[in-house]
Structure formats: structure tokens, C-alpha cells
C-alpha positions in Angstrom: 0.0 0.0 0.0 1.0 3.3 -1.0 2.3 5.7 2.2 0.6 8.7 2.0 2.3 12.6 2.2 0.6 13.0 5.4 2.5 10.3 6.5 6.0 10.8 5.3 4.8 14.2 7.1 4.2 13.3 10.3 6.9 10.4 10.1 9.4 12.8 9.6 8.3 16.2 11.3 11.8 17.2 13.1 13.7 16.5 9.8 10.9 18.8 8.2 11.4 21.6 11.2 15.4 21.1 10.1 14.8 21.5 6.7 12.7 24.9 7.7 14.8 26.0 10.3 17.9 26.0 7.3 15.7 27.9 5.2 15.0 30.5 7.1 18.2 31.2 8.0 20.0 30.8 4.4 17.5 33.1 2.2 17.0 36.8 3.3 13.7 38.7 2.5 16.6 41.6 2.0 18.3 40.0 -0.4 16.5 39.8 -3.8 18.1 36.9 -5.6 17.3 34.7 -2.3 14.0 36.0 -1.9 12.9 35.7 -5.1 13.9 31.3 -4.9 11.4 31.1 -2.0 8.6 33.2 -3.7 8.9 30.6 -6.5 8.6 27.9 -4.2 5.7 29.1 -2.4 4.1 29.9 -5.9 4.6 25.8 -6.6 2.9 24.7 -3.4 -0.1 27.0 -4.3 0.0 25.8 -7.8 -0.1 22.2 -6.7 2.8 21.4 -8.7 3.6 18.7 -6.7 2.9 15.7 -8.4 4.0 12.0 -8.5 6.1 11.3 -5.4 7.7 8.2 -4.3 9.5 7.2 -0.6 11.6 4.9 -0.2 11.8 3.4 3.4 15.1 1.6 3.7 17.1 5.3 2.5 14.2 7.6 4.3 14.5 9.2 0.7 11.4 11.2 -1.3 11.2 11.7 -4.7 8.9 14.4 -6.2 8.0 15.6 -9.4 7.6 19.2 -9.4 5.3 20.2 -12.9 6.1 23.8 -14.0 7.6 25.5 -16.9 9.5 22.7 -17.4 9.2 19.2 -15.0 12.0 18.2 -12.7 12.7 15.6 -9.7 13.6 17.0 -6.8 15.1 14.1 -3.8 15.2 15.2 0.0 17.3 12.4 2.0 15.9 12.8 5.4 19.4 10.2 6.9 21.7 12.2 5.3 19.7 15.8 5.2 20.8 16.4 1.6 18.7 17.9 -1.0 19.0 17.2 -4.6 17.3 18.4 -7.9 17.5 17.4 -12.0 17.8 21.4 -12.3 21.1 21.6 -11.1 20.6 24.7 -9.7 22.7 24.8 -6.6 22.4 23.1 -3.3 18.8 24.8 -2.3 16.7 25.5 -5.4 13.1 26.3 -5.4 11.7 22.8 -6.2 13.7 21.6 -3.6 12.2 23.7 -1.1 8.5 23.4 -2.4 8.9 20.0 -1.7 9.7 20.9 1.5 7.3 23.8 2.0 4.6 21.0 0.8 5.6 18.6 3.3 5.2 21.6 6.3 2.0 22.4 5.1 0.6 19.1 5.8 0.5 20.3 9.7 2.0 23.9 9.7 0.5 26.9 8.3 2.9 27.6 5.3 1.3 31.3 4.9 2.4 32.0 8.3 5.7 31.0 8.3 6.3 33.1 5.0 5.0 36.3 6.6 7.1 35.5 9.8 10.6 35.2 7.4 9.6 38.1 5.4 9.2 40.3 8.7 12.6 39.0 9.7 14.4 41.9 8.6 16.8 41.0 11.1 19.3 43.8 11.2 18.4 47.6 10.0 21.2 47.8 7.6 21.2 51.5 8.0 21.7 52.1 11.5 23.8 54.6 12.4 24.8 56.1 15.7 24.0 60.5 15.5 25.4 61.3 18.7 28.4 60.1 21.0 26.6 59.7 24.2 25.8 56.0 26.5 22.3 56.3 25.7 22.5 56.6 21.9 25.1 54.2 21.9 23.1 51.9 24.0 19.8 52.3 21.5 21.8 51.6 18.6 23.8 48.7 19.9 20.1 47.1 21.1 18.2 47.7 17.7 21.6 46.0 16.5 21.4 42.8 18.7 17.3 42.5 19.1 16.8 39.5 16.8 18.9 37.2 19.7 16.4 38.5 22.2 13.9 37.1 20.0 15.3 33.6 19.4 13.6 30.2 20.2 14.9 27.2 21.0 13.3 25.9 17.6 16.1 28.2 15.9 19.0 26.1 17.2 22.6 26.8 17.3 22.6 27.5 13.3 19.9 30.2 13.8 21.6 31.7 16.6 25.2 32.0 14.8 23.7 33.0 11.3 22.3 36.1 13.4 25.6 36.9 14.9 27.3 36.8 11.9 24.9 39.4 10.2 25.3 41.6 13.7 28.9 41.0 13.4 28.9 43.0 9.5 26.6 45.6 10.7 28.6 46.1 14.2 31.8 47.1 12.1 29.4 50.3 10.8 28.4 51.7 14.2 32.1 51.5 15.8 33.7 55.2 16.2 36.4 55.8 13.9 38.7 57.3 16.6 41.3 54.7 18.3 40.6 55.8 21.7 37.1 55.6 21.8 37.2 52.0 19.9 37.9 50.0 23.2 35.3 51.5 25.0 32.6 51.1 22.6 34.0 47.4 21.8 33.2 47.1 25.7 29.8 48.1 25.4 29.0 45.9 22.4 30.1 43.1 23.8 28.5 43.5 26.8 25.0 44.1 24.9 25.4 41.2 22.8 26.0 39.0 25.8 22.8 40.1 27.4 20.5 39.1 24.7 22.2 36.1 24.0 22.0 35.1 27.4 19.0 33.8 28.0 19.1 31.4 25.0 22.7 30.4 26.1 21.9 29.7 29.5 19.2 27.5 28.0 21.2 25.6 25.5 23.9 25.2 27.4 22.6 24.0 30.5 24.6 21.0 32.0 22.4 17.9 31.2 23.9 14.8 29.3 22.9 15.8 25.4 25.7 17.4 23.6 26.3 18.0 20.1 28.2 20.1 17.5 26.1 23.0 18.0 26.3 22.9 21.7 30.4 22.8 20.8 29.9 25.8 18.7 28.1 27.9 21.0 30.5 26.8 23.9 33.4 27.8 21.5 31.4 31.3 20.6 31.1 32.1 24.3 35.1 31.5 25.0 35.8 33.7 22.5 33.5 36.4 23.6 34.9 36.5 26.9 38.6 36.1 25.6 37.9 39.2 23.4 36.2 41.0 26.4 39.3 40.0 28.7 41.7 41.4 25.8 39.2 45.1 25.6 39.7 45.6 29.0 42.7 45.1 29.6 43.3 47.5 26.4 41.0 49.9 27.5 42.9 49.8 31.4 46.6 50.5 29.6 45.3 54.0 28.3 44.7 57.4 30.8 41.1 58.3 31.0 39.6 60.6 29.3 37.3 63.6 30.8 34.8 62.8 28.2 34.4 59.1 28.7 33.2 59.7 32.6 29.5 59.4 31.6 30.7 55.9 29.4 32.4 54.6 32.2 29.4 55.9 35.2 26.9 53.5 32.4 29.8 50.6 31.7 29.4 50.4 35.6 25.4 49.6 35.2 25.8 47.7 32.6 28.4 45.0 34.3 26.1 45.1 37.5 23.3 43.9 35.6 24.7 41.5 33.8 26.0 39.9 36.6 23.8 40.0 38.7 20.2 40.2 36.6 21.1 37.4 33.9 20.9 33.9 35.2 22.9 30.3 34.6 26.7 30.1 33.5 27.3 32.1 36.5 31.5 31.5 36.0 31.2 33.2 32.8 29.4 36.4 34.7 31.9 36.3 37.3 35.1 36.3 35.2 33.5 39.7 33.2 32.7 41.0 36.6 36.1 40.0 38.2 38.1 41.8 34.8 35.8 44.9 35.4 36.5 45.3 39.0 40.3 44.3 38.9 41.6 46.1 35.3 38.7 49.3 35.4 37.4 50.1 38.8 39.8 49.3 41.6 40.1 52.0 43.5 38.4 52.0 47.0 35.5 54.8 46.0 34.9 52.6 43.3 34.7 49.2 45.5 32.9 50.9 47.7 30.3 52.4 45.3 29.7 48.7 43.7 29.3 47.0 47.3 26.6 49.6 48.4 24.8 48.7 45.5 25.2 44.8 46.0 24.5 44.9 49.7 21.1 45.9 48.5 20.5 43.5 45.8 18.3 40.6 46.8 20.0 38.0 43.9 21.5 34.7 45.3 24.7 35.8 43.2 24.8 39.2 45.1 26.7 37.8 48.0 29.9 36.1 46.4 30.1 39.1 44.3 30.3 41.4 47.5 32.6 38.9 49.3 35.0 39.1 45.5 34.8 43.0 45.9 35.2 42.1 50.1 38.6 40.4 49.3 39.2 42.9 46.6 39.1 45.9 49.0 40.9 44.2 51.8 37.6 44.1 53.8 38.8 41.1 55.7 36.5 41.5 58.5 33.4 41.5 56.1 34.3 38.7 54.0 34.8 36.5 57.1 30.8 38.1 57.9 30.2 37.0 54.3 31.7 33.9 54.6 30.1 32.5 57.8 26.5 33.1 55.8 27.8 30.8 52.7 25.0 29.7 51.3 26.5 26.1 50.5 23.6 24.5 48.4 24.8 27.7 45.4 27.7 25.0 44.9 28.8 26.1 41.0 28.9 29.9 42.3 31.3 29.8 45.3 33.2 27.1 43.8 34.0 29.9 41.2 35.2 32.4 43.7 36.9 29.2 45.5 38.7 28.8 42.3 39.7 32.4 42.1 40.9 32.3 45.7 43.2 29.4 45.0 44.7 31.8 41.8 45.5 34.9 43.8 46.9 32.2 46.6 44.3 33.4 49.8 44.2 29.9 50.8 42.7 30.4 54.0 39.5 31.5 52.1 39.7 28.5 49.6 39.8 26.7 52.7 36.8 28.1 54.6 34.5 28.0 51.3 35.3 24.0 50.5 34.8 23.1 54.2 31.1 24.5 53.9 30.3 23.2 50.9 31.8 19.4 51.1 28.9 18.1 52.5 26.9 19.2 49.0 29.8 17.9 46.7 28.9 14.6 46.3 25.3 15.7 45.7 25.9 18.3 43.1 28.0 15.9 41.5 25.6 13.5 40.4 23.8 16.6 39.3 26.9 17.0 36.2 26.2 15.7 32.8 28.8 12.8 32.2 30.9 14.4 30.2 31.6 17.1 33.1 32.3 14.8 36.0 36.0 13.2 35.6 37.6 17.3 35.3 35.1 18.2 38.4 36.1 15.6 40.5 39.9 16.3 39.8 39.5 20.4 40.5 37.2 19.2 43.9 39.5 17.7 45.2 43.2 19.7 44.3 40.6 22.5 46.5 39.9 19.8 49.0 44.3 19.3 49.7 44.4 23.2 50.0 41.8 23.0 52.7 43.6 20.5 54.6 40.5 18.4 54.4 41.4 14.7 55.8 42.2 12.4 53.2 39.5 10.2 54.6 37.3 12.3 53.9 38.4 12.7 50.5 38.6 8.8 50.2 34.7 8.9 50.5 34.3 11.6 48.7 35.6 9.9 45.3 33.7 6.7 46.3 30.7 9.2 46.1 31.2 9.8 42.9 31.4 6.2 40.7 33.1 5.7 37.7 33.2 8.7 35.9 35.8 10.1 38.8 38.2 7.2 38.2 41.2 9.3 36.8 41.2 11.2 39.8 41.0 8.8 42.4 43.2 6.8 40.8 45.7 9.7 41.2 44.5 10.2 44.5 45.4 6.1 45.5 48.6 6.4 43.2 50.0 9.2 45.2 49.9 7.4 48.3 51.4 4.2 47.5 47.9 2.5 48.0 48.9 0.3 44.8 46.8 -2.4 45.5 43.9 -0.5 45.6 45.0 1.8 42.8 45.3 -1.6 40.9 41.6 -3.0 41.5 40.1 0.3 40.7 42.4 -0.2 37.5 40.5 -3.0 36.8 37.5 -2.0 37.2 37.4 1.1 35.8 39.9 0.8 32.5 38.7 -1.9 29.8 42.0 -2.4 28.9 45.7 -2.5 30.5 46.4 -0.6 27.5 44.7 2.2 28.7 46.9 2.8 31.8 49.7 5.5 32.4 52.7 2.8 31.3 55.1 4.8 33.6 52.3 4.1 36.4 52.3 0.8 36.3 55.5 0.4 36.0 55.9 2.5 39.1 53.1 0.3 40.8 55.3 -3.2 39.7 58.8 -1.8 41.1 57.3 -0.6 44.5 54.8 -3.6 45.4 54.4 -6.2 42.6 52.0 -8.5 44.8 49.5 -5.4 44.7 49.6 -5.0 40.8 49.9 -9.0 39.7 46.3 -10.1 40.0 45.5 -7.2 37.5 48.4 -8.0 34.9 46.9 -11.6 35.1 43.8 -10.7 34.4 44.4 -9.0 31.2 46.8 -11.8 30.3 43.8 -14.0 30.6 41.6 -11.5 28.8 43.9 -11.6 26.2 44.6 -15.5 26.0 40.6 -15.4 25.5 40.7 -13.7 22.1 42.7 -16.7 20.7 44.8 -15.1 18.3 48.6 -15.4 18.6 48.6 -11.7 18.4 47.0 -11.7 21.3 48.7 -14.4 22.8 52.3 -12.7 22.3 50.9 -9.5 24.0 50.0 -11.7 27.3 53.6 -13.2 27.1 54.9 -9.2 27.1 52.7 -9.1 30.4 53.9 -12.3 31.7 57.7 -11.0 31.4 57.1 -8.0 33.1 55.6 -9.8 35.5 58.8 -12.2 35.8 61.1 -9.7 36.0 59.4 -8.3 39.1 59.2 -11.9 40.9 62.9 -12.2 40.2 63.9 -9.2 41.3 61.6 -9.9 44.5 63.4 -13.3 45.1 59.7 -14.7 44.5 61.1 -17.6 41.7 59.2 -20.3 43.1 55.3 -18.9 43.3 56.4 -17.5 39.8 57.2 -20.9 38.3 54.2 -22.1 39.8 51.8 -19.6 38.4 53.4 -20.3 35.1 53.3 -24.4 35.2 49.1 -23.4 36.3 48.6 -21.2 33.6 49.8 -23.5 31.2 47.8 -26.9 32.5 45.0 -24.3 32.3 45.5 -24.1 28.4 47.0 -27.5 27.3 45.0 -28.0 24.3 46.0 -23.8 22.6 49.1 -24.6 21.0 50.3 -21.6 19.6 49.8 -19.9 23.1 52.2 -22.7 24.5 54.9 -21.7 21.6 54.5 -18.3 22.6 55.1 -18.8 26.1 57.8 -21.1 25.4 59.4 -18.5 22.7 59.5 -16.3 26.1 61.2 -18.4 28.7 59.3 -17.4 31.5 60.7 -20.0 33.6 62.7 -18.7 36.6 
């Protein structure tokens, strides 16, 4: 029985929203050429040019003949996400996205998602900034930026970066030609773009277990945002002050309060542009003093690490110990940042007082991490945790809080205190191959206590003996030397010979394992 277009439809809706979703953002209303390619595809839905289509399951492929001046085939692949067309008219022609436009309509209103991209006149391409004051500066840089407030999750990380780059062209029109004032407005831009883009960010890049190319993307955007912002103000902090810029400087001051303190998620990211401001710009004690008035009357759970940063900035000790002593210690991610910061400008003795409050919520917002997040967490945790002169015991349970995922670093953590044997069962447990141990590690663990590190080298001897190949059987004789050497060198040559006589009575009848073993003389 023939599968209906309804079907195909509703089989494939969130290829079809893909397929939309690269539309919108590769033809511009603006741009005549482009616009004109989508007008013509609209006309062939409304035509019913469609015609004869056929699917094909096994490739998840469509076929469609599109009648019109003259008839073509257009092919939409919804595996590989390709489009193809007999007109050879580029990657994206307009029977390719009538077909696609066709296939929306089924459950979308196509007439409302034309008049939505032909609104999307993104960017004014003649904006243009009349006077050199915050405000106009400000009004300009937000007309500029506006579309990113507008995003939806629906428009993805390609949506969000095809808007920066058109923000990006129109940015290089509105910055002042003079050198000096260039940092500062670079400043201000970047601090505006960040602010609309936050809130779709924060979303995407929330820490659950999904990730993806475009979450890679948007995590490499955001690095180079800051790194850029970090590179402006330290520019902008190498040059004297000019009388002019006080009023630029008085709003730079608001705008860096609210966005660290109004926006929400990726708090690290708010802290570091709020650390740079208040370090390279604003350091002097009117200044400090001005920005912790302002905080102590904020009501935002970031409000109080920011005062205790501006605290230990100031040389307010006796505040920041105040501060300290109401840590909130279930706003984990936030004070580990300041922790983190502490341990960078060497003030252990605050590293120390903010891990000791929060290590009874580590293990919790551990399991909180994605996956991905965990092994690098658990190795920063605990180099905090040895600053703060926290028991090893307790660090001992901490890691066996934390399960696989934190096997690097406990194994570190076991290495670095001779605990071999249990360094060499968590080995084992934790690496699916011997191959995938530090060699100088292991051949650490063998010199100092070879009884703790055998039963795992025998173990993947055996593991390898199982894949009965000689291959594999001349790689478990390598293993089996090693392990020789360190019984000689132990004086252990009778419990080695015996091991060897039982491993070979275990495998009498695998021949080419007994010329390997032979070939290496592991007899003592």
C-alpha cells in the first residue's frame, strides 16, 4: 500500500522543522536573488505542482516531481539531510524547497511562516549612531542585537550564529572611527550582545547529558566572547582616562552590575566579566565601595559572592569573614568559582573556609553533572579539597561518592599514596584495557609492590589468552615478562614458576599460546 504525504509528514516532522529551520536562515527577504527562490517555491505549493512522489523506506528518501515550466525531480534524503534536484541549480533551489514547504504544510501553516521570514528583517542595515553619548550608543547597539532576544529554542545553534554573523557586518558600521574611543565602545557591544544572547545560552547550554556540534559551537562562541572582552579591558585599562568618557564609564558600571547579577545560569562566565571589570577598570576603594553599596542591597542569590569578591578585593577582611560565615553552600557552582579564584591569587585560607562548607553538598551536586563534566570536576574538587587541609579520609569517601566517571582522579588520588593495591583494583574496574593505563604508572606500581599489581596484569593476560589469536597471545607473554622480572627481582622464583606451570595446565589444548610462552622463557 502506497504511504501517504501526510504520513512521510508526520513520520518525519523534526527532519521537516530542520529543513525549515535551514531555510529561514540561508534566504534573506533583504536580499533579492534569495528571496525571489522562496517566492517561486511558495508559488509551486499554491500551484499544486507537486505531483507523483515516491519514498523509499530503507534510505528515508522522497522523490517528487515538481510540474512547471519545465518538470524536474527534486530528492530530499531525510538520513543524510541532503537535497537534490535534476535542475542543477545549486544546493537549495526552489523545487527543492517546495517539496519541502509542501511537506510543512501538511501540519504547519505555510502562509504563516512566509509572513514571519519576510518580517525578519533581522538587522536595519542602516543604523547609524548620530550622537556620542551612553544612551544613543546603547539604543543603537540594542536595535543591532534584538533579533537574539527574539530567538527560540526551535532556531538552534545555526539560527543563533547566522544572526551573529549578520550583527557582526553591521557592528563594524556603528564602531567610532577614533582609536581611543574604539575599546570602549567594543566594551559596550560586547557587553549588549552578551545580554541578549543570554537567555538562549543559558538555555542551551545548560549542564544535562545531550551534547552535540552545535552545543560545541556555541561553547566555542562564548570562549571567545569572553577572551575578546578580557583582551578590551585590559586594552582599555593601559590607556589614561579621558574627561569625556566619565558618563561611558558611570553606564559601563550599570551595565556590568546587571549583567551579573540580573542574567541567570553560566554564572563562571558572569563572574570572570565581573572580576576583569573590577580588577583592570574600577579598583580603586570609591569605586569598590560604590559597587558594594549597590550589592548589599541587591536581593539576587549571586549578590553575595560578588560582595565577598569585591570584600577580598578591597581588603575588607572583616566583612568577608561576615560574608563567609552566611555561605550559602547549596549555590555549589557559584562559590566554587570564587573558591577557584581564591586558589589563583593564593588566599588559601578563604579556599579553605568556602570547600569546608560546601563538602557536605559535593557529592550531591555531582551527580547533578552531565557525564561528560564529571572526571575534570572531580579532579579540580578535590586539588581545593588538599588546600583546605581536608582529611584524606574524607576525600577517600568523597571519590567513592562519585562512581566511575571520577576514576582518573581517584586513581591519582590512590597512586600518590602508594595505596597500589587498591589503585590496581580500581584499574581494573574502571579501564577496559591494561592498555589504557599510564605505562610509567604501572611500571611505578610493579617496582614498588608487585603482589598489589599481579592479580591485575593476570587478568588481562587472561583477557587476552581469550581472544585466541597469537597476536594476542604474544601480547599476554609481554605481560607475563614484566611480571617475571618483578618476581625475580623480588626473590619470588618459586610462586612464579608455579603460576606459570598453572597457567599452562590451564590451556593445554592452545598450541600456539604454548609456543609463545615457550618462545619467552618465563621460567625462573
Amino acid at each position: 500500500m502506497a504511504i501517504t504525504i501526510e504520513r512521510i509528514a508526520n513520520m518525519h516532522e523534526s527532519e521537516i522543522e530542520e529543513f525549515m529551520n535551514h531555510i529561514k536562515h540561508t534566504f534573506q527577504p533583504s536580499v533579492p536573488e534569495q528571496a525571489e527562490i522562496v517566492r517561486k517555491a511558495a508559488s509551486l505549493v499554491r500551484m499544486n505542482a507537486i505531483g507523483a512522489y515516491r519514498y523509499t523506506e530503507v534510505e528515508q528518501a522522497l522523490m517528487a516531481n515538481i510540474s512547471g515550466t519545465e518538470s524536474e525531480f527534486a530528492r530530499l534524503s531525510f538520513m543524510t539531510m541532503e537535497p537534490y534536484c535534476t535542475c542543477a541549480g545549486g544546493d537549495w533551489c526552489a523545487h527543492q524547497i517546495a517539496v519541502v514547504f509542501h511537506l510543512y504544510s501538511q501540519f504547519h501553516s505555510l502562509s504563516d511562516w512566509l509572513n514571519t521570514w519576510r518580517q525578519s528583517g533581522t538587522v536595519q542595515t542602516q543604523l547609524s549612531i548620530t550622537e556620542r553619548t551612553p544612551e544613543a550608543w546603547l539604543t543603537a547597539l540594542g536595535t543591532l542585537v534584538k533579533p537574539l532576544a527574539e530567538l527560540s529554542p526551535k532556531d538552534g545553534p545555526t539560527g543563533f550564529l547566522h544572526y551573529i554573523s549578520k550583527i557582526e557586518h553591521q557592528k563594524t558600521r556603528l564602531s567610532p572611527f577614533e582609536w581611543e574611543w574604539k575599546p570602549l565602545f567594543s566594551l559596550y557591544y560586547q557587553l549588549t550582545l552578551l545580554r541578549a544572547a543570554w537567555p538562549f545560552l543559558s538555555g542551551e547550554l545548560a549542564l544535562n547529558d545531550s551534547y552535540h556540534y552545535g552545543k560545541w559551537q556555541l561553547t566555542i562562541w562564548l570562549n571567545e566572547q569572553m577572551s575578546e572582552m578580557k583582551a578590551g579591558i585590559k586594552q582599555l585599562s593601559s590607556k589614561s582616562r579621558l574627561f569625556e568618557t566619565d558618563a561611558f564609564h558611570a553606564k559601563l558600571k550599570d551595565l556590568i552590575h546587571a549583567f551579573a547579577v540580573e542574567e541567570e545560569g553560566l554564572f563562571s562566565k558572569r563572574f570572570e566579566a565581573f572580576r576583569l571589570v573590577y580588577t583592570e577598570l574600577y579598583s580603586d576603594e570609591a569605586e569598590l565601595t560604590e559597587e558594594i553599596e549597590r550589592l548589599e542591597n541587591e536581593t539576587s542569590e549571586d549578590a553575595p559572592l560578588l560582595r565577598a569578591f569585591l570584600y577580598l578585593t578591597s581588603g575588607r577582611f572583616d566583612e568577608l569573614d561576615r560574608e563567609l560565615d552566611s555561605l550559602d553552600a547549596t549555590a555549589v557552582p557559584q562559590w566554587l568559582a570564587f573558591a577557584l579564584y581564591a586558589k589563583e591569587d593564593e588566599d588559601f585560607d578563604i579556599v579553605q573556609t568556602i570547600m569546608l562548607k560546601l563538602l557536605p553538598h559535593l557529592a550531591d551536586y555531582y551527580q547533578q553533572l552531565a557525564s561528560r563534566n564529571r572526571a575534570a570536576f572531580a579532579e579540580d574538587i578535590d586539588e581545593l579539597l588538599a588546600l583546605s587541609d581536608v582529611p584524606e579520609e574524607q576525600r577517600d569517601l568523597l571519590f567513592q561518592s562519585y562512581g566511575a566517571e571520577a576514576g582518573r582522579a581517584y586513581g591519582k588520588f590512590l597512586f600518590e599514596r602508594n595505596r597500589y593495591e587498591e589503585w590496581a583494583a580500581l584499574m581494573h574496574l574502571t579501564r577496559g584495557s591494561i592498555d589504557l593505563i599510564d605505562g610509567s604508572l604501572l611500571k611505578t606500581a610493579l617496582a614498588e609492590d608487585s603482589q598489589a599489581v599481579f592479580p591485575l596484569m593476570h587478568a588481562e593476560a587472561l583477557k587476552l589468552v581469550k581472544e585466541k589469536n597469537r597476536d594476542s597471545y604474544r601480547r599476554a607473554v609481554r605481560l607475563w615478562k614484566q611480571m617475571k622480572t618483578a618476581a625475580k627481582r623480588d626473590g619470588r622464583n618459586e610462586f612464579w614458576n608455579r603460576y606459570v606451570h598453572t597457567v599452562r595446565q590451564q590451556f593445554p589444548r592452545l598450541r600456539a599460546l604454548m609456543e609463545e610462552m615457550e618462545k619467552g622463557n618465563l621460567l625462573l
